[in-house]
LUMRO-102858 format. One record per residue (C-alpha): residue number from 0; residue in three letters; x negated, y negated, z. Coordinates in pm, whole numbers. Each point is the difference from the previous one (the first is absolute). Layout:
N
{site NUM,"ALA",{X,Y,Z}}
...
//
This chain:
399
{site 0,"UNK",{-3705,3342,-105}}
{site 1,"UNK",{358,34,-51}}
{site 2,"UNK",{201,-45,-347}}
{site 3,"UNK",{342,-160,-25}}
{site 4,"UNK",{166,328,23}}
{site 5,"UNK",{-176,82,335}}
{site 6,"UNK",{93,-295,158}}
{site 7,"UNK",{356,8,-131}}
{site 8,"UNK",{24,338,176}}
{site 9,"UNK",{-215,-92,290}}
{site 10,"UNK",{157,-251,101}}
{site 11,"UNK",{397,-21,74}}
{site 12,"UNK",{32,-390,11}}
{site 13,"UNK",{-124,27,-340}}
{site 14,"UNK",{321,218,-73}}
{site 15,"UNK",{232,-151,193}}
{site 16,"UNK",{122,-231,-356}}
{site 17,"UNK",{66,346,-151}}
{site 18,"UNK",{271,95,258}}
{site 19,"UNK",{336,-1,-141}}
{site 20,"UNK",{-99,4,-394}}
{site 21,"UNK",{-62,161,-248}}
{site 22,"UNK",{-340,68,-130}}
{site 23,"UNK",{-229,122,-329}}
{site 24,"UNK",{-321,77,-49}}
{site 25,"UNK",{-194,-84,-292}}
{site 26,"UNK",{-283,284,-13}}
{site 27,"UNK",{-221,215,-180}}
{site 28,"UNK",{-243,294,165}}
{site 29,"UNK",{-290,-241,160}}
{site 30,"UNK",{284,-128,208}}
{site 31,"UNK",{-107,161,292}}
{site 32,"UNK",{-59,-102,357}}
{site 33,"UNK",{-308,72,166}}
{site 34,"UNK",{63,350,81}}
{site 35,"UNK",{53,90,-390}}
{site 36,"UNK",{380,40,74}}
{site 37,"UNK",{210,-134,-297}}
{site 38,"UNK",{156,-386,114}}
{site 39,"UNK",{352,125,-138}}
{site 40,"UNK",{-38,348,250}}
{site 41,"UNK",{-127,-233,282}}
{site 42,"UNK",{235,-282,-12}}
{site 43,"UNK",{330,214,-9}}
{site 44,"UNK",{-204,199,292}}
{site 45,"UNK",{5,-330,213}}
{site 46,"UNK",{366,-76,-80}}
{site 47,"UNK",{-24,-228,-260}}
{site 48,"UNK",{352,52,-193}}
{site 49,"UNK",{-168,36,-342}}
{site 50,"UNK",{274,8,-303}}
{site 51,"UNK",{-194,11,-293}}
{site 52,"UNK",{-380,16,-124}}
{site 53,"UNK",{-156,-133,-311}}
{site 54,"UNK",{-320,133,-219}}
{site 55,"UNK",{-213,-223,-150}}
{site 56,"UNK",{-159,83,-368}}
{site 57,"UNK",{-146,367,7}}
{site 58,"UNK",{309,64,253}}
{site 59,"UNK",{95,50,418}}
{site 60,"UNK",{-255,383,-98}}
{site 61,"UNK",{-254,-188,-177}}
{site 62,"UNK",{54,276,-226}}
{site 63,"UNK",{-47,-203,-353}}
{site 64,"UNK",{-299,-4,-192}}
{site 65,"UNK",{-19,-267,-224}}
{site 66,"UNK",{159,-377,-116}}
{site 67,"UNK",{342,52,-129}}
{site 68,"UNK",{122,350,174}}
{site 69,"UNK",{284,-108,171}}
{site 70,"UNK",{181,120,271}}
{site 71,"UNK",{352,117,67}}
{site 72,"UNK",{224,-111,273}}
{site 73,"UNK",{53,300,274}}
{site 74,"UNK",{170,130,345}}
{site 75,"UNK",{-286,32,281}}
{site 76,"UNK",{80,386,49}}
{site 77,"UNK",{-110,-37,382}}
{site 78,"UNK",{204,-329,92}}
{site 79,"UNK",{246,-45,-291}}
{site 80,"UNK",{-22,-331,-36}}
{site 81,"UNK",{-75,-141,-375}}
{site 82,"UNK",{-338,-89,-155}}
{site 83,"UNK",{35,-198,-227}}
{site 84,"UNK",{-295,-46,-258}}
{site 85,"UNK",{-168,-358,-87}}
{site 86,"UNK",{-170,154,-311}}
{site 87,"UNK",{292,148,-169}}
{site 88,"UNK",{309,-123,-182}}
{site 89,"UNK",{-85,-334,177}}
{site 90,"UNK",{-298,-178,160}}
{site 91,"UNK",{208,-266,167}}
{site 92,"UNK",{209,190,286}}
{site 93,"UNK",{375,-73,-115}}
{site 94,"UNK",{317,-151,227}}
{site 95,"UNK",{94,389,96}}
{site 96,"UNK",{-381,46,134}}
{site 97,"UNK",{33,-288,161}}
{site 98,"UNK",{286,71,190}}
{site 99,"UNK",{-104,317,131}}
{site 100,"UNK",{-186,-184,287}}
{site 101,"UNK",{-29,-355,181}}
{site 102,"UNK",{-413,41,88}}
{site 103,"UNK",{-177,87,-288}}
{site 104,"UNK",{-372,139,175}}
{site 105,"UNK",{-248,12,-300}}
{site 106,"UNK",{-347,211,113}}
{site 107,"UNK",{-235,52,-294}}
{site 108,"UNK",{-347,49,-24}}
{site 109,"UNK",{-121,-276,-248}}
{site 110,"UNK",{-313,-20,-162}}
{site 111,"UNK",{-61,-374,1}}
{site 112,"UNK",{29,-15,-381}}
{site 113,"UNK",{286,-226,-194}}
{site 114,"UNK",{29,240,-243}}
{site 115,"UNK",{109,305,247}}
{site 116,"UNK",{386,-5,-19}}
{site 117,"UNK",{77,11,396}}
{site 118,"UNK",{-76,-380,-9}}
{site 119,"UNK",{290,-74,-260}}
{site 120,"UNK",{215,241,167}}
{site 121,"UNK",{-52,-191,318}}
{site 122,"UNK",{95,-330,-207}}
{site 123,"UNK",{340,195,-139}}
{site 124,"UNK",{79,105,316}}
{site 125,"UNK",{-20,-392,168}}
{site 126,"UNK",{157,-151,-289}}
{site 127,"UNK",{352,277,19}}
{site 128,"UNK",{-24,-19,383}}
{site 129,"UNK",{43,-415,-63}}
{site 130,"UNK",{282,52,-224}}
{site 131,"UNK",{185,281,251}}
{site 132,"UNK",{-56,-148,339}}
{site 133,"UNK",{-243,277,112}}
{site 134,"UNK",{-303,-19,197}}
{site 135,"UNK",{-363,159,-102}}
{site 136,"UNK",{-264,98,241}}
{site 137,"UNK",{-389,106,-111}}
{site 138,"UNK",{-124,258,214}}
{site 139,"UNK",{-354,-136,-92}}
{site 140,"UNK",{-300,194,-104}}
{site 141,"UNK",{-341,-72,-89}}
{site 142,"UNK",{-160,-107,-340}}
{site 143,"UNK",{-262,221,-61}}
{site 144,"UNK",{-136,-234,-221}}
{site 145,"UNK",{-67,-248,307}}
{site 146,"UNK",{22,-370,-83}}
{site 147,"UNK",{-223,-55,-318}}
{site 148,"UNK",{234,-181,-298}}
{site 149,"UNK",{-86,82,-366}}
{site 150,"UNK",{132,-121,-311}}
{site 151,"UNK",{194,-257,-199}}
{site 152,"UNK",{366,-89,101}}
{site 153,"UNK",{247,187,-171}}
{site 154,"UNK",{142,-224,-304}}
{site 155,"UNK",{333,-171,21}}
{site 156,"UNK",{238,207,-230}}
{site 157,"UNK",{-169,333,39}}
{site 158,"UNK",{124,97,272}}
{site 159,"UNK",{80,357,-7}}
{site 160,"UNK",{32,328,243}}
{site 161,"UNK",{-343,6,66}}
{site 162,"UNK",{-21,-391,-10}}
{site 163,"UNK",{296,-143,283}}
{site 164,"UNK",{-165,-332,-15}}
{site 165,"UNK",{-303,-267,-60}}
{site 166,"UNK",{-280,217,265}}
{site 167,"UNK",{-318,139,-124}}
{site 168,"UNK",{-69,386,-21}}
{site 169,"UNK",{-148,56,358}}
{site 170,"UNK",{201,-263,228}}
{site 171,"UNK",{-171,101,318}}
{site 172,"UNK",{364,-17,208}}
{site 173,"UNK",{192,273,157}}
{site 174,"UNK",{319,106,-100}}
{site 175,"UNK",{140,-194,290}}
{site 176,"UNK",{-177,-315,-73}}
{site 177,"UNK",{137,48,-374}}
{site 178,"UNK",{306,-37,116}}
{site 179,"UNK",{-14,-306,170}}
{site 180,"UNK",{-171,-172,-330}}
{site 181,"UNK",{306,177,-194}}
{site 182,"UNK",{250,-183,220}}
{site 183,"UNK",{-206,-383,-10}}
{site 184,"UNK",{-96,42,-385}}
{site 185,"UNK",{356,83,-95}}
{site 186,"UNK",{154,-155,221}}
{site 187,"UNK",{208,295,179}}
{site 188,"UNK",{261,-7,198}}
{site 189,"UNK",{-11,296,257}}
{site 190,"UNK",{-61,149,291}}
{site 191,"UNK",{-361,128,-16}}
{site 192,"UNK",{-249,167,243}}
{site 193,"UNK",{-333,131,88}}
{site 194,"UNK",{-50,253,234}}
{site 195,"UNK",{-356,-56,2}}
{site 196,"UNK",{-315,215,65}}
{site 197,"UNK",{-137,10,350}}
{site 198,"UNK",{-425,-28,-32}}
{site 199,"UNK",{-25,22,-423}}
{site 200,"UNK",{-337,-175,-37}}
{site 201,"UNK",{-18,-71,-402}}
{site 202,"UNK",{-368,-91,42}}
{site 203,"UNK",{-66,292,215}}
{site 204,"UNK",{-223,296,-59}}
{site 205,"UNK",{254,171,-226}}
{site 206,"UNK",{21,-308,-210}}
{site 207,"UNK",{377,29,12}}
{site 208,"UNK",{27,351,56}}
{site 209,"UNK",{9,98,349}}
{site 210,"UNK",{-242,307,19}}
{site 211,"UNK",{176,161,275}}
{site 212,"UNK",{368,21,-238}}
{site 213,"UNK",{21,294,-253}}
{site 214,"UNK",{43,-67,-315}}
{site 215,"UNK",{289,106,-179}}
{site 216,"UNK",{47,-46,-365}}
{site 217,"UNK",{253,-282,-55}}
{site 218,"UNK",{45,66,-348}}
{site 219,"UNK",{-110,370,-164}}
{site 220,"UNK",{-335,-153,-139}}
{site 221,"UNK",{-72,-196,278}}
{site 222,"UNK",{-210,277,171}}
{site 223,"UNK",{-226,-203,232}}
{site 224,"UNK",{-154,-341,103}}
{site 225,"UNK",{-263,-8,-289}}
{site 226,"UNK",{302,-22,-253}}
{site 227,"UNK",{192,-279,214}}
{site 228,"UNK",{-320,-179,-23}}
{site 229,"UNK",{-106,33,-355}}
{site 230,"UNK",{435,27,-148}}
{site 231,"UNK",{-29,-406,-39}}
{site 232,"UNK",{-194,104,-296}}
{site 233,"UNK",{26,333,-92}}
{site 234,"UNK",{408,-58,-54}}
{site 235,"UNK",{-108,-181,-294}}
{site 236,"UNK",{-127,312,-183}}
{site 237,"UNK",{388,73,-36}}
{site 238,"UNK",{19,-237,-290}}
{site 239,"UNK",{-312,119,-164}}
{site 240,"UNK",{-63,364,-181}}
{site 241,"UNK",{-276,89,222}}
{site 242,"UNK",{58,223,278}}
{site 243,"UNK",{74,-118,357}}
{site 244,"UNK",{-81,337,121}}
{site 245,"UNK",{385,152,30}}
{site 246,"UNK",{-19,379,-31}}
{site 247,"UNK",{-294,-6,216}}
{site 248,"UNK",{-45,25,375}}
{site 249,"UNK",{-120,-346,16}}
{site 250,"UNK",{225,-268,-205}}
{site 251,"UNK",{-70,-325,-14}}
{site 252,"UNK",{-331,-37,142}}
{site 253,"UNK",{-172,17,-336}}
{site 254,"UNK",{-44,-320,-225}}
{site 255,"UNK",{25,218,-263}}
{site 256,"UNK",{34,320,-166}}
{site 257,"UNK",{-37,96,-363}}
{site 258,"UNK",{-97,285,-262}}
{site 259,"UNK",{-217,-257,-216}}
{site 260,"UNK",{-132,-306,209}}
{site 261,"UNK",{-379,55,156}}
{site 262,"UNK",{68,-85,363}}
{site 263,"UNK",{-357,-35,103}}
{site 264,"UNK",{-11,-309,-329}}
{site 265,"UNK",{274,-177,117}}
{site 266,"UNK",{-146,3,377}}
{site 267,"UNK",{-303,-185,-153}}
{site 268,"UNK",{251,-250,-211}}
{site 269,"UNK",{150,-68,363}}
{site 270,"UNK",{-319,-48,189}}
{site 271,"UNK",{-118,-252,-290}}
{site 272,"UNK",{312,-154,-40}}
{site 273,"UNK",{79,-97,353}}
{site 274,"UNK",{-206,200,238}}
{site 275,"UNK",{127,-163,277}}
{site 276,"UNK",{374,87,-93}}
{site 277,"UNK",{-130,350,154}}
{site 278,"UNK",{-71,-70,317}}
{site 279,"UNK",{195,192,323}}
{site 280,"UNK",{48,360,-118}}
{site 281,"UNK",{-252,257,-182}}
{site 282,"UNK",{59,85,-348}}
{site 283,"UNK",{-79,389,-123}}
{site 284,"UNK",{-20,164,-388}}
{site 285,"UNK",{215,268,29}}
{site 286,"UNK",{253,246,-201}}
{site 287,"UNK",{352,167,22}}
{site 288,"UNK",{214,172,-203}}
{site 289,"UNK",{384,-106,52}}
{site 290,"UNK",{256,264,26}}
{site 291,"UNK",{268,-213,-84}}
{site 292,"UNK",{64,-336,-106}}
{site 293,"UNK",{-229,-199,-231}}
{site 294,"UNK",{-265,141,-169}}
{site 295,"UNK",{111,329,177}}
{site 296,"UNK",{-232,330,-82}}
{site 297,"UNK",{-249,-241,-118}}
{site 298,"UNK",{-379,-72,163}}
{site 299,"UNK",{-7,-327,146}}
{site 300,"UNK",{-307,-175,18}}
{site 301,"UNK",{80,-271,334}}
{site 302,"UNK",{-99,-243,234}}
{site 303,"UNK",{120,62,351}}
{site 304,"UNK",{47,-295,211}}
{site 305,"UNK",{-179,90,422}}
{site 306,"UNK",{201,-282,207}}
{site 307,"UNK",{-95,216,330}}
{site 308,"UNK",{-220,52,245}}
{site 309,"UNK",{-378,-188,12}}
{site 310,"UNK",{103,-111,-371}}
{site 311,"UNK",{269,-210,61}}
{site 312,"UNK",{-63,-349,70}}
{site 313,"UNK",{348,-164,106}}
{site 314,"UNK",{-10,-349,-90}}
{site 315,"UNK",{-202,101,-288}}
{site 316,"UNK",{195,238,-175}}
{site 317,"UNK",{229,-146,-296}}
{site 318,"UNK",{177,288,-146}}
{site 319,"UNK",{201,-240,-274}}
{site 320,"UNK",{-318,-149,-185}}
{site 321,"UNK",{-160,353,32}}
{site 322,"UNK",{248,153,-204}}
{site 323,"UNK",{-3,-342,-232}}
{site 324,"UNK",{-325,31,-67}}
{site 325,"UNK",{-6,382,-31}}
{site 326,"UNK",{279,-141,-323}}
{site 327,"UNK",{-265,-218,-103}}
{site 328,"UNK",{-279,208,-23}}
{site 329,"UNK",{186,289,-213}}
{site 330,"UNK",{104,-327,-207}}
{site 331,"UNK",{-297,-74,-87}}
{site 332,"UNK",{-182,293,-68}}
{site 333,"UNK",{331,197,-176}}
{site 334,"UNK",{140,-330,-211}}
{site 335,"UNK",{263,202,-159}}
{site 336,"UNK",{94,210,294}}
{site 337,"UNK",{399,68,9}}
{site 338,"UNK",{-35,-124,368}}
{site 339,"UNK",{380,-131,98}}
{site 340,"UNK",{258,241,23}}
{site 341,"UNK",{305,-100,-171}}
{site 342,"UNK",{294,205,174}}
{site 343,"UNK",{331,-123,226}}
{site 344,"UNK",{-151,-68,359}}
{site 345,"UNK",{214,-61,297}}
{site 346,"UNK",{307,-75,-201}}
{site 347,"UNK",{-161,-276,-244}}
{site 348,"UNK",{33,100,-346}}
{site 349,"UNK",{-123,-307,-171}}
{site 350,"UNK",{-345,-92,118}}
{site 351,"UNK",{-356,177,64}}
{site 352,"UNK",{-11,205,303}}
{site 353,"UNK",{-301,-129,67}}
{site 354,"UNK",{169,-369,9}}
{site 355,"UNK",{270,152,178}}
{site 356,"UNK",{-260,111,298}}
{site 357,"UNK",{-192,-336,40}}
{site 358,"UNK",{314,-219,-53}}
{site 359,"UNK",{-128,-193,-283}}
{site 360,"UNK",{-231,55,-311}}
{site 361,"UNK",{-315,-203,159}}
{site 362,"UNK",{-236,329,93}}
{site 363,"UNK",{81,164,-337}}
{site 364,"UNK",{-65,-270,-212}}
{site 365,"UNK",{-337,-86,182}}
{site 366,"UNK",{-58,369,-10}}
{site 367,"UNK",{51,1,-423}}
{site 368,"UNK",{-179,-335,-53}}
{site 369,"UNK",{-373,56,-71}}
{site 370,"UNK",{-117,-355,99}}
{site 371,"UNK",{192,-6,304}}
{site 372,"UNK",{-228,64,347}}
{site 373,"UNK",{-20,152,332}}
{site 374,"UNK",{1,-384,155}}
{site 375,"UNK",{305,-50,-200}}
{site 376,"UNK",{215,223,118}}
{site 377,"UNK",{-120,-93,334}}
{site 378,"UNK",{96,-380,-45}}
{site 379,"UNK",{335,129,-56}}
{site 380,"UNK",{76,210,335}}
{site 381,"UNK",{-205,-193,220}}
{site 382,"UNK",{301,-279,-57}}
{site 383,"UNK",{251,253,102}}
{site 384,"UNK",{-166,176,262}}
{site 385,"UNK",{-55,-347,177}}
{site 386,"UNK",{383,-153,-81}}
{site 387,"UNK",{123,382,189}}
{site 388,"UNK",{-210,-19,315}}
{site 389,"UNK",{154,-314,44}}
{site 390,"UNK",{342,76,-64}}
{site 391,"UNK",{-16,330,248}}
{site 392,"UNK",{-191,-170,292}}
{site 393,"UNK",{334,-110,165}}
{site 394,"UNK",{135,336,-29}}
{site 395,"UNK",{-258,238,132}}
{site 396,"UNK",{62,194,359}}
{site 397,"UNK",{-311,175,65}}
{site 398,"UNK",{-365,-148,44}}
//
């Protein structure tokens, strides 16, 4: 199969609206074409006249750790043409980014999740190329999540970096699809394309993954296809105290980790709770001790989420309510546990990070009230879920 970037280089018709402009590349170090070699290395290697690039949150290197470590503005030192950073001093690219180029190419490796940022930089991106006259092309990629949709619709008002807009937490499009419902929902004006994937089956064997692509991390935590699967839940342990597994060699991929909460208890909360909440993936007891981060130099007793190999059950798997009723269960069996984590998260200084992450205070307060249950919370997303497959049927390229 062949990603955006491979037929963009493949193919010279596909290049031909290129000639005679100038061009920047929005990229980060999964941007790579099939041969591993870097899109910003390959394009200016097929004669693309490339003025500028841009770096996403964690940066062009993918060199930065955590939420909040920003990135500085630099000189490529091989091509000496700015990069200029969308995590930085801004996350909106100003009028001087703007007008280092006509054809702004963005190629990131998403992880089908609202909450990860290269969504809302996508949305930035259309809404300044609108107001500039400039034109956008997606250089599609998968969705390693594949087409499943989980969660409620993000709540009118909190919006926020990791919230661009009313979708639920795993929106089952591509970044190129995204775009197009960016530019009908808003109502954008601009010049917007798709260089779509040749032969991406999202119902195929790698359930969104092609198993013949390397995976490259996206993101510094994003180490493999088990964490793209199991993020739409296990982002939400960034609002919480427990441990999402950072300064270990597998973060985010646990539903937990703490010093004083019995794993192997709260599995049996879950299982009487809402057993079938666990279906598609294998869960396993097990321990770490962070290096850094929270909870760092402490034993961790954890849960680590197996959404892999004769475990994982595709259309089964529903990484959101996992993690919701992996809340629940420490709820109910810790009442006074100091579970939300009150810090600034993405730039919001006012409310819950937790709140912040789910767009709305609906899955903490049915996580914190005692008579609320499992069918509940489902009554709540099922409404969403439905209203978003609707909306995004008009919009969808692949089968």
């Amino acid at each position: 199969m062949k990603f955006g970037i491979d037929r963009l280089l493949a193919n010279p018709d596909l290049r031909k609206p290129l000639e005679g402009r100038r061009v920047a590349l929005v990229a980060h170090p999964a941007s790579v074409t099939e041969n591993l070699t870097h899109s910003l290395d390959a394009l200016i290697g097929a004669g693309v006249n490339v003025t500028s690039a841009f770096g996403p949150q964690h940066g062009l290197k993918g060199d930065k750790q955590d939420n909040m470590v920003e990135t500085a503005d630099e000189t490529d030192p091989r091509y000496g043409i700015p990069v200029f950073s969308l995590y930085g001093e801004v996350r909106r690219p100003t009028p001087e980014m703007m007008a280092s180029a006509d054809v702004f190419l963005f190629d990131l490796q998403d992880l089908g999740c609202r909450i990860y940022t290269f969504v809302t930089t996508l949305l930035y991106l259309l809404e300044e190329a609108a107001k500039h006259g400039k034109s956008v092309w997606v250089l599609d990629r998968p969705n390693p999540a594949g087409r499943p949709v989980e969660g409620t619709l993000l709540v009118p008002g909190q919006e926020s970096f990791v919230g661009a807009a009313p979708m639920p937490m795993r929106h089952g499009l591509t970044l190129g699809e995204m775009g197009h419902w960016f530019v009908r929902h808003f109502g954008l004006d601009v010049d917007y394309r798709v260089i779509e994937m040749d032969g991406w089956q999202p119902r195929g064997s790698g359930h969104g993954w092609p198993p013949e692509r390397v995976w490259i991390n996206p993101s510094p935590n994003a180490a493999n296809v088990n964490m793209a699967r199991a993020y739409a839940g296990t982002v939400m342990l960034e609002g919480t105290t427990l441990s999402e597994g950072r300064g270990t060699t597998r973060p985010l991929e646990v539903l937990f980790g703490a010093p004083d909460i019995d794993a192997s208890a709260v599995l049996s909360e879950m299982e009487r709770l809402a057993p079938d909440w666990l279906a598609g993936c294998a869960l396993r007891e097990c321990w770490f001790e962070p290096t850094f981060h929270k909870h760092a130099g402490k034993l961790c007793n954890a849960l680590m989420i197996h959404a892999e190999g004769p475990f994982y059950a595709h259309d089964a798997f529903r990484p959101w309510r996992l993690q919701a009723l992996a809340f629940k269960a420490i709820r109910r069996l810790y009442p006074d546990y100091d579970l939300w984590r009150d810090f600034p998260y993405e730039y919001e200084l006012e409310r819950l990070a937790i709140d912040v992450i789910n767009g709305g205070p609906a899955l903490r307060e049915w996580v914190d009230d005692p008579s609320a249950r499992p069918e509940d919370f489902d009554r709540l997303a099922d409404a969403d879920e439905a209203q978003w497959r609707k909306e995004i049927a008009p919009i969808l390229l692949y089968s």
